[in-house]
C-alpha positions as CSV (number, residue, x, y, z in Angstrom):
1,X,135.4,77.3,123.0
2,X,133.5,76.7,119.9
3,X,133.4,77.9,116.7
4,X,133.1,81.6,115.6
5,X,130.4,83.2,114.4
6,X,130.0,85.9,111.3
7,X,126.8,87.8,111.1
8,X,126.1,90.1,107.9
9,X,123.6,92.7,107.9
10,X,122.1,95.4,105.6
11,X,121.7,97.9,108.5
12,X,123.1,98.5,111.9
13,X,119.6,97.5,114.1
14,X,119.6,94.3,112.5
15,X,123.3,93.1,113.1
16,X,123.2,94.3,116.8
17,X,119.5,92.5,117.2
18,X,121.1,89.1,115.7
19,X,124.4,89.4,118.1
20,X,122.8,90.6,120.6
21,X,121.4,86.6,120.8
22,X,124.4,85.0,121.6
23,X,125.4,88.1,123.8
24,X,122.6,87.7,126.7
25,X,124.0,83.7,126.5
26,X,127.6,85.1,127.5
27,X,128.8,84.4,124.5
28,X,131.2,87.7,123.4
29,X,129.7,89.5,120.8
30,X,130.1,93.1,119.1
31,X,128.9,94.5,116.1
32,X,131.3,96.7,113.7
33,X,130.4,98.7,110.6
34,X,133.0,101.5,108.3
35,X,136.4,100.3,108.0
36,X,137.2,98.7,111.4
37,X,139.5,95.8,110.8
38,X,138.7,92.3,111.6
39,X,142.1,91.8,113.1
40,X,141.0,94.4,116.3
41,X,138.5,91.6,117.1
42,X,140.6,88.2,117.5
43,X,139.1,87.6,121.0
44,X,135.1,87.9,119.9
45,X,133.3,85.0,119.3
46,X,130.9,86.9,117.5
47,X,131.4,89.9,115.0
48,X,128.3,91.4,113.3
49,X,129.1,93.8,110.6
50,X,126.8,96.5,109.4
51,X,126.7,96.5,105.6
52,X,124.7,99.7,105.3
53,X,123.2,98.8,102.1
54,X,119.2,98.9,103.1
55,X,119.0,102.0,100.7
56,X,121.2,100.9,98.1
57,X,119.9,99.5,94.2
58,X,120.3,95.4,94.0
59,X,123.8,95.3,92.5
60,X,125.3,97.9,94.4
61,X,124.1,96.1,97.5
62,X,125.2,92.4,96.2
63,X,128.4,93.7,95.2
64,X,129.0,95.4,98.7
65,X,128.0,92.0,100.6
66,X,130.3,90.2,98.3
67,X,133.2,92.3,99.4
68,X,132.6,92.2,102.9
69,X,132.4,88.8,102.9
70,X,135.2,88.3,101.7
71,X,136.9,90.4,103.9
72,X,135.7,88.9,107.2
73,X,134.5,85.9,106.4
74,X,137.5,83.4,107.9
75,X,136.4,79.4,108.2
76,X,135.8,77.7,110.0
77,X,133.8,80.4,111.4
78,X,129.9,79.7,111.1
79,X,128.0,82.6,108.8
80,X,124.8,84.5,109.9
81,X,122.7,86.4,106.7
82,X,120.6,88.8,108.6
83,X,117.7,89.7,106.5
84,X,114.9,92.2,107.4
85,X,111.8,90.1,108.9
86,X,109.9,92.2,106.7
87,X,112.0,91.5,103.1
88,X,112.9,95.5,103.0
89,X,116.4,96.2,101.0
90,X,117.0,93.4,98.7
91,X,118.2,90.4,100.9
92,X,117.9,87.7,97.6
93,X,120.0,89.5,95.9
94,X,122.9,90.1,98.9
95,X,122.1,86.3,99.7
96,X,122.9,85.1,96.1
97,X,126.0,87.3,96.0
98,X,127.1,85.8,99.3
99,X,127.1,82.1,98.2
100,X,129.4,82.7,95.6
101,X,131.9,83.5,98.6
102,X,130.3,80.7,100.5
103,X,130.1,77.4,97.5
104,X,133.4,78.6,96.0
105,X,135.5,77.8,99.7
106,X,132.8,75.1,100.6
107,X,130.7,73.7,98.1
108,X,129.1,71.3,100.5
109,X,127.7,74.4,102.5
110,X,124.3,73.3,103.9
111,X,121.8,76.5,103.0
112,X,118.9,77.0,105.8
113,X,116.5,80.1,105.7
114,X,113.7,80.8,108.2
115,X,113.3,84.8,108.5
116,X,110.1,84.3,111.5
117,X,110.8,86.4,114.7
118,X,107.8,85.2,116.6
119,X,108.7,87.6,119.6
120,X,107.8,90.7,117.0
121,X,105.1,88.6,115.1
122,X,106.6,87.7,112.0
123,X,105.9,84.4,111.0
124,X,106.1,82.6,108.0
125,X,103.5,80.1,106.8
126,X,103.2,78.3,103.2
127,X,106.5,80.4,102.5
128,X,104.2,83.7,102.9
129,X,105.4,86.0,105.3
130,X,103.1,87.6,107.4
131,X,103.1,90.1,110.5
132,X,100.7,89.3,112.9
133,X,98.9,87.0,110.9
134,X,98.5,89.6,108.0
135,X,99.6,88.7,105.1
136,X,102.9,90.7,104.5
137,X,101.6,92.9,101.2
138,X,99.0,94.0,103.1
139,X,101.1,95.7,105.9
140,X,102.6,99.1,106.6
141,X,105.9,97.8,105.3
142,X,105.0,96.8,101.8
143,X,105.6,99.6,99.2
144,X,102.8,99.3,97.0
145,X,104.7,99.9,93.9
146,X,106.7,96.7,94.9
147,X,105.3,92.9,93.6
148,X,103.0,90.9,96.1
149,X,104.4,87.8,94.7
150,X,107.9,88.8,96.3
151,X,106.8,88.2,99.5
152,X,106.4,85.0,99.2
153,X,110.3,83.8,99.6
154,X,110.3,81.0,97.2
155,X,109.6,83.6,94.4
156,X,111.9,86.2,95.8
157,X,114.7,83.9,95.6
158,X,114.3,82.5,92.9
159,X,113.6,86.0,91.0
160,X,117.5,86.2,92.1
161,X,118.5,83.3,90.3
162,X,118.6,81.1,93.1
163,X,117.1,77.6,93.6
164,X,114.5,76.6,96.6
165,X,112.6,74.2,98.1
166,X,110.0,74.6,100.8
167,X,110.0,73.1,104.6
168,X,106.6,73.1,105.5
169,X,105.2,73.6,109.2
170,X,104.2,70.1,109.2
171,X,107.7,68.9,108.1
172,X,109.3,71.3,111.3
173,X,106.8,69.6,113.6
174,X,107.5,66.3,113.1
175,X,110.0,63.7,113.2
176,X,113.1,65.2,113.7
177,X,115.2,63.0,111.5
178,X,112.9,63.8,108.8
179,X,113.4,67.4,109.3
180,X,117.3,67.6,109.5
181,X,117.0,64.9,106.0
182,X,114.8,68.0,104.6
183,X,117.5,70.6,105.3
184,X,120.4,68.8,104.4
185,X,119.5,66.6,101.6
186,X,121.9,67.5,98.6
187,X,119.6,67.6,95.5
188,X,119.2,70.4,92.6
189,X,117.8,72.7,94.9
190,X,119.8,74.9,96.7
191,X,118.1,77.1,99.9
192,X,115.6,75.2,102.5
193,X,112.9,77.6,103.0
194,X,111.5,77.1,106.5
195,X,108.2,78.0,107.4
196,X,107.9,78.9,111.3
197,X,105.1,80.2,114.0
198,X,106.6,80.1,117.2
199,X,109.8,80.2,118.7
200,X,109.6,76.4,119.4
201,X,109.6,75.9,115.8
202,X,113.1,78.2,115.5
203,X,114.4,76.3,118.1
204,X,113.8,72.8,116.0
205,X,114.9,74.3,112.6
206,X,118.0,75.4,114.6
207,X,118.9,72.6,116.2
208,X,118.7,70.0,113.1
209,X,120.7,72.1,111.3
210,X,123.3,72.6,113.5
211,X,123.3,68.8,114.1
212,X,124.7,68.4,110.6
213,X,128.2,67.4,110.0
214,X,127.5,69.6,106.6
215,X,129.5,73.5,106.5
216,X,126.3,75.9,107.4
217,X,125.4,78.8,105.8
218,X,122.0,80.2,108.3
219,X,119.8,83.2,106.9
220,X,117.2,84.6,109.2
221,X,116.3,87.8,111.2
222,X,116.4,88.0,115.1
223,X,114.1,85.4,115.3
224,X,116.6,82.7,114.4
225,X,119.7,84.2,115.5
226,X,118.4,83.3,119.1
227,X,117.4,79.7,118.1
228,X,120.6,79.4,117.4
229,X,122.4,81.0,119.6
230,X,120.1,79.0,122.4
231,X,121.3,75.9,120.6
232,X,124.9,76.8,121.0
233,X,124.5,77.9,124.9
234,X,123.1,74.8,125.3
235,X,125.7,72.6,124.2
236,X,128.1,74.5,126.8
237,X,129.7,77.4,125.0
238,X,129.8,79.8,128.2
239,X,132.6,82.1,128.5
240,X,133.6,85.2,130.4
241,X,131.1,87.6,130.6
242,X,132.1,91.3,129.6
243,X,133.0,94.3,131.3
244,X,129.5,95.7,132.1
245,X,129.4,98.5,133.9
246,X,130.4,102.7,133.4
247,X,130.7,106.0,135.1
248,X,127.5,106.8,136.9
249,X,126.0,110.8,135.4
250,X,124.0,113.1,136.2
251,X,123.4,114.3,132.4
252,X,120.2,113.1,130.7
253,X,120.0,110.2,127.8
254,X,119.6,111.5,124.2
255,X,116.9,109.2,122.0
256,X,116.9,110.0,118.4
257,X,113.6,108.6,116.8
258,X,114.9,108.4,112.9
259,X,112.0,105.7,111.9
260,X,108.8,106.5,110.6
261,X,106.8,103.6,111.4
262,X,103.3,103.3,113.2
263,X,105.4,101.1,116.0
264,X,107.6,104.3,116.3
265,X,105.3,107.0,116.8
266,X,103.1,105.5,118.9
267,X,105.9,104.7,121.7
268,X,107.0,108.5,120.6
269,X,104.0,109.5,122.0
270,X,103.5,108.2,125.2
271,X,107.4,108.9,125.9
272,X,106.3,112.4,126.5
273,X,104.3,111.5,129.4
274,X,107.3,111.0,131.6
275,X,108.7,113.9,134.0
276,X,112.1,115.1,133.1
277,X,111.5,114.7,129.3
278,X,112.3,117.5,126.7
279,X,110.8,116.5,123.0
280,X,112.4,118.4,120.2
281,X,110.8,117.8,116.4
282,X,112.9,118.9,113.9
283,X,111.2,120.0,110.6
284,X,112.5,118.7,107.4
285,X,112.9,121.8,105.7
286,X,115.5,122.7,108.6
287,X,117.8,119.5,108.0
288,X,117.8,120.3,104.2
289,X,119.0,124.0,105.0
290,X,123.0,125.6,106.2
291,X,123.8,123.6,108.8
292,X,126.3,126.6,110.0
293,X,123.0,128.3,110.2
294,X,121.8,130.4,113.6
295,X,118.9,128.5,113.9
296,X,121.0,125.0,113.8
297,X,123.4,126.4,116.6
298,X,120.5,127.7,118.6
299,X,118.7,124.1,118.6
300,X,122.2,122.2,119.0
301,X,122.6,124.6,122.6
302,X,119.3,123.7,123.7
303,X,119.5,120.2,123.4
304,X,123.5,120.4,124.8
305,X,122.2,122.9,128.2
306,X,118.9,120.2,128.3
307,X,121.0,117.2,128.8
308,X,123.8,118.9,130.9
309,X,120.6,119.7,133.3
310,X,119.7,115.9,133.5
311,X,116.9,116.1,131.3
312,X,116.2,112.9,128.6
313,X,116.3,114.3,125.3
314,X,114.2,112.7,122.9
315,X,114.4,113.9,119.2
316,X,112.3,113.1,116.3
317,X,112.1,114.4,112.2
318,X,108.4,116.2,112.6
319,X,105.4,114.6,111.0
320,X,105.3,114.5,107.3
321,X,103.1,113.9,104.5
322,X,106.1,111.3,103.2
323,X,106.9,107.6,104.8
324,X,110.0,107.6,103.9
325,X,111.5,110.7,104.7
326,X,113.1,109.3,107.6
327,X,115.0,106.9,105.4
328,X,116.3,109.6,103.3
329,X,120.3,109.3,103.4
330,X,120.8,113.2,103.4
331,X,118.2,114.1,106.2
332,X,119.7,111.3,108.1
333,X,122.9,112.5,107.6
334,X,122.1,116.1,108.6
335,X,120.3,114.7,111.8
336,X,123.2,113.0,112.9
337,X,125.3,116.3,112.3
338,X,122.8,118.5,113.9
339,X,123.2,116.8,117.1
340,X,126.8,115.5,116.8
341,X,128.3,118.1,119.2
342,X,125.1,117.7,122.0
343,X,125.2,113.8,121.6
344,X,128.9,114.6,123.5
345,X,127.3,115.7,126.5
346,X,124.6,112.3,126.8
347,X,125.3,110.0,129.8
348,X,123.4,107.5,127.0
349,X,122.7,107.2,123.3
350,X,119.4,105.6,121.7
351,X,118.1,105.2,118.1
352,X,115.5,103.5,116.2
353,X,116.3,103.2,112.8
354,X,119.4,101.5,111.8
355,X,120.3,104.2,109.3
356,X,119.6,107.2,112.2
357,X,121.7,104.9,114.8
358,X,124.8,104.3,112.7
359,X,124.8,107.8,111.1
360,X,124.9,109.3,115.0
361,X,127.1,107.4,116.0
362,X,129.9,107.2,113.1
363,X,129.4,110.9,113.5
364,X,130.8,110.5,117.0
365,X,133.6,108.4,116.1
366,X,132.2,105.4,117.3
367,X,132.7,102.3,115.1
368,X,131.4,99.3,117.1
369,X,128.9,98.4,120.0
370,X,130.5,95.6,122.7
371,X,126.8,93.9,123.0
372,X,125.5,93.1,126.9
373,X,121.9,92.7,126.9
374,X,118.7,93.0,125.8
375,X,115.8,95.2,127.0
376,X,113.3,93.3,125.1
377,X,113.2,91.4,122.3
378,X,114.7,93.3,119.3
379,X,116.4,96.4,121.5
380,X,119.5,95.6,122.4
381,X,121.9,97.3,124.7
382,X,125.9,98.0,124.5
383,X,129.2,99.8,125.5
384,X,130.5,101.8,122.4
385,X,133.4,101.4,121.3
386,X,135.7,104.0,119.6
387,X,135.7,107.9,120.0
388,X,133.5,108.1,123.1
389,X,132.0,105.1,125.7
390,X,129.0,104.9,126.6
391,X,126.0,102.9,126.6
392,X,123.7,102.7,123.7
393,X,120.4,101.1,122.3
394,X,119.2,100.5,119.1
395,X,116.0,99.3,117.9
396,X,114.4,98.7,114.5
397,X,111.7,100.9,114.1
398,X,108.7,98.6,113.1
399,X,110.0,97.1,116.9
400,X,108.3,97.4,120.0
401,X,105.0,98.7,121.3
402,X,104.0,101.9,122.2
403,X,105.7,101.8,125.8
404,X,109.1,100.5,124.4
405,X,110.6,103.9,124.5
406,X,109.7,104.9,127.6
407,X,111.1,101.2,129.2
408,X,114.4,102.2,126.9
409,X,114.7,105.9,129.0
410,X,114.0,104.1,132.2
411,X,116.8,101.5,131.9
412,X,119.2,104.6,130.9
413,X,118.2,106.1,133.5
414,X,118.8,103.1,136.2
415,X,122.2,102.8,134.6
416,X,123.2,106.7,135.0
417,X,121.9,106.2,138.4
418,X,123.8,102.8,139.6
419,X,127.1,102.7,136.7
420,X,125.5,99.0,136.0
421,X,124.9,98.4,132.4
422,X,124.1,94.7,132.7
């Protein structure tokens, strides 16, 4: 059957966009977060846990990864780092904490890092990462308080304390010998630093890696989860698919749009277009107020009576002079109980944002997603698992273009319609 995987993650989108690889390959995967035990999942080949520590300081975060992994982590299961494709939270940091765990039960552990997800056009050249050929700094997701030089990964990790050497494009390109010898080859440097353009170029750093004999420890984003997950398909890990399929309703999907990101508005935008849509924007100043209050009950019972109609809900924090607003723990937490007690009456739950997705749905008791598909790359699609069942999507918010929303209510829709998930 294989060997197990273990994928760690700083947020919830991310660990159900890496799982969600091996998932589509029939491979059984679900992603977990809170306090759900390890020993509920003996059957999964693949358990992605949500760290939540995106918003947390350095050491809080590289203490919390240490802990989980020593938790779940159970050999010879092979382990996953998911870090953001676009270096947000501190992922040297968690990775450095992470190989304590890793060197201390196998200090042969073979150390392989390509962070490239092609399919959303981050790529990785001369260790710089960019997003569609933009050079990373000079992006929407670069705080500008935060030093250029960190995004080039050689320097990041090594401002962690960890060692690195680069694999250049040329080097993944060629002889493929060469390139397994340049991410194996035990010298005084520690983590092999891939660079990586297209998926063909995941695909080779995968495959040498995995063709080691060495204990491997991967770090990535979505990009090179698949890569590997197409590696291990490949060599005939098929199993039994999972249960896909649910009641059919006639209640409408609720879409919670937490990010701020240009991706995320844009696809906000055009979602309106479609019939049998209600949009509600929910000012900032509301979520910081009583959340007993009149005004709070009278929005929850709109949403609730819009769903119960049939109509697809979708909800957004109203524009703002602040970027991050939509990252803020408490607003995100007082979205998630604003539309708690409506989000029982949804045929279908969907979030971008990892922290809006996971606040949402802890708030509905839920404490894992059973992974079946994908919609597109980086939106994957589930079962939940826990107080309620039904399906759900989640999607990073710099994911997708402006029609991904609309494609996300459409396959909700088909799945209310038919009871097929996947």
């Amino acid at each position: 059957m294989g060997r197990p995987w273990f994928i760690l993650a700083d947020d919830l989108t991310g660990a159900a966009d890496s799982a969600i690889a091996f998932a589509r390959r029939r491979v059984p995967a679900r992603v977990v977060w809170g306090d759900s035990p390890s020993q509920v999942h003996p059957d999964v080949m693949v358990l992605a846990y949500d760290a939540a520590t995106r918003e947390l300081d350095a050491a809080l975060a590289a203490r919390r990864h240490r802990e989980v992994l020593q938790r779940f982590l159970h050999l010879p299961a092979r382990l996953f780092k998911k870090i953001d494709s676009t270096l947000r939270g501190s992922p040297a940091e968690e990775i450095a904490a992470m190989l304590d765990v890793v060197l201390a039960q196998e200090p042969d552990t073979c150390v392989v890092m390509a962070p490239s997800f092609p399919a959303m056009g981050r790529t990785v050249c001369g260790a710089q990462v960019r997003v569609h050929g933009v050079p990373l700094p000079f992006t929407e997701y670069w705080p500008e308080s935060r030093d250029p030089a960190l995004a080039n990964l050689l320097f990041l990790l090594e401002g962690a304390g960890l060692r690195a050497r680069p694999v250049e494009l040329a080097t993944v390109r060629g002889d493929f010998d060469v390139l397994k010898s340049a991410l194996t080859k035990a010298d005084r440097t520690l983590v092999a630093v891939c660079d990586a353009e297209t998926d063909e170029d995941l695909e080779r750093i995968a495959e040498a890696s995995l063709a080691t004999d060495r204990p491997g420890f991967y770090i990535g984003s979505g990009g090179f989860a698949h890569a590997l997950a197409h590696c291990v398909s490949r060599a005939g890990v098929l199993l039994r698919s999972p249960s896909c399929c649910c009641e059919p309703s006639t209640r409408g999907a609720l879409v919670v749009v937490g990010s701020r990101s240009q991706a995320s508005r844009a696809a906000l935008a055009q979602v309106t277009t479609l019939p049998n849509v209600e949009r509600f924007s929910v000012e900032p100043s509301l979520l910081g107020g009583d959340l007993q209050s009149a005004v709070h009950a009278s929005l929850s019972d709109a949403i609730r009576n819009a769903l119960k109609t049939g109509m697809d809900v979708v909800v957004d924090i109203a524009s703002t002079t602040s970027s991050q607003i939509a990252g803020d723990p408490h607003l995100v937490s007082a979205l998630a109980s604003l539309l708690g007690p409506a989000a029982r009456d949804a045929s279908a739950l969907a979030a971008t944002g990892g922290e809006t997705a996971a606040a949402l749905l802890t708030r509905l008791g839920v404490n894992g997603i059973q992974l079946l598909d994908e919609i597109e790359p980086g939106i994957p699609l589930g079962l939940t698992l826990g107080g309620v069942s039904v399906p759900a999507v989640t999607k990073a918010g710099g994911f997708g273009n402006e029609g991904c929303l609309r494609r996300i209510i459409e396959r909700l829709r088909f799945i209310r319609q038919t009871g097929t998930v996947a």
